[in-house]
C-alpha positions as CSV (number, residue, x, y, z in Angstrom):
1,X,106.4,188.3,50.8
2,X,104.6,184.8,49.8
3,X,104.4,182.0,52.8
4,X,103.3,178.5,52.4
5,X,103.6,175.4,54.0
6,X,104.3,172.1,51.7
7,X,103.2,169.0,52.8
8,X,105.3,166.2,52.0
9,X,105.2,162.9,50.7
10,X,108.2,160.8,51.0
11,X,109.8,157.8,50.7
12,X,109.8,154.4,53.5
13,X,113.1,155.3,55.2
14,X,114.3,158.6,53.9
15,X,112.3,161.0,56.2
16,X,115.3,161.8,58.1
17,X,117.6,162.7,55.2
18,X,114.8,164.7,53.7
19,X,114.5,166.9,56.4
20,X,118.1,167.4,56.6
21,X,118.1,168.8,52.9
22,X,114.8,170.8,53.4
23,X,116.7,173.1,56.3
24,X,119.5,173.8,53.7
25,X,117.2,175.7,51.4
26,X,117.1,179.3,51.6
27,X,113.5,180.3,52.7
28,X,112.4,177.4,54.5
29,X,112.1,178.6,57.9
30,X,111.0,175.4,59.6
31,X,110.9,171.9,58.3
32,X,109.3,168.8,60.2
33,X,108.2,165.0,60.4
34,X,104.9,164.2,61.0
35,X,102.2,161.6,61.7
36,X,99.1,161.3,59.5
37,X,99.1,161.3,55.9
38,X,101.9,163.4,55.2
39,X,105.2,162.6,56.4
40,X,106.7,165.7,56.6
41,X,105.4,169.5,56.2
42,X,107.7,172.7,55.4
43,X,107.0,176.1,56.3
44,X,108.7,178.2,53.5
45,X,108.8,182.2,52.2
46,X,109.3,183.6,49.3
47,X,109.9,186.8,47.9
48,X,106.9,186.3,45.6
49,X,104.8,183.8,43.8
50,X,107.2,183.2,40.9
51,X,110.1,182.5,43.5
52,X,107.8,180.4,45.5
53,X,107.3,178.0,42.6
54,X,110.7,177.5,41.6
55,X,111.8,176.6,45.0
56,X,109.2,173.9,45.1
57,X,109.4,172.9,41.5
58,X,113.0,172.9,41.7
59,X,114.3,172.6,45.2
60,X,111.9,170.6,46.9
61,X,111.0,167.8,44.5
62,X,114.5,167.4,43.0
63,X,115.2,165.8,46.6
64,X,115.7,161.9,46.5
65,X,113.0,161.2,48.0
66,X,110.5,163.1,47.9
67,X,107.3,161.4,46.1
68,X,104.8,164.2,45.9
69,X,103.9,167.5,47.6
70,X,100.6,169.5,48.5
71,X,101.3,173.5,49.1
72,X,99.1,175.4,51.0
73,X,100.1,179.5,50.7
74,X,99.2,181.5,53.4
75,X,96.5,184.0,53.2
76,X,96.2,187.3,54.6
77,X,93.1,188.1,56.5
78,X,92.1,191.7,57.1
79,X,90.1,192.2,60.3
80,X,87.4,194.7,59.9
């Protein structure tokens, strides 16, 4: 299992929409607007890298929208 969260980017006035198509995709597992210099970030898993991309690639960014996105995949830390 591969987790990440995607920080959005997204157009004046479509936050609200975005969100609303973020939740339908399979894998995201939260989706919210923010303040700073994102608008939005998504908290998504994925069977594996390869699966990760295309739901970014091809889910995420084909949503009117959406200008630009910033993923930051989780790491696993092992406690000694």
């Amino acid at each position: 299992m591969v987790r990440a969260y995607v920080l959005l980017t997204i157009e004046i006035g479509k936050v609200e929409k975005v969100i609303e198509e973020l939740k339908k995709i399979p894998g995201v597992t939260r989706a919210d607007a923010v303040t700073g210099p994102y608008d939005a970030i998504v908290h998504i898993e994925a069977n594996d890298l390869g699966e990760l991309t295309r739901k970014i690639l091809h889910d995420i960014h084909n949503i009117d929208g959406v200008i630009d996105t910033t993923t930051a995949i989780v790491v696993e830390i092992e406690e000694s």
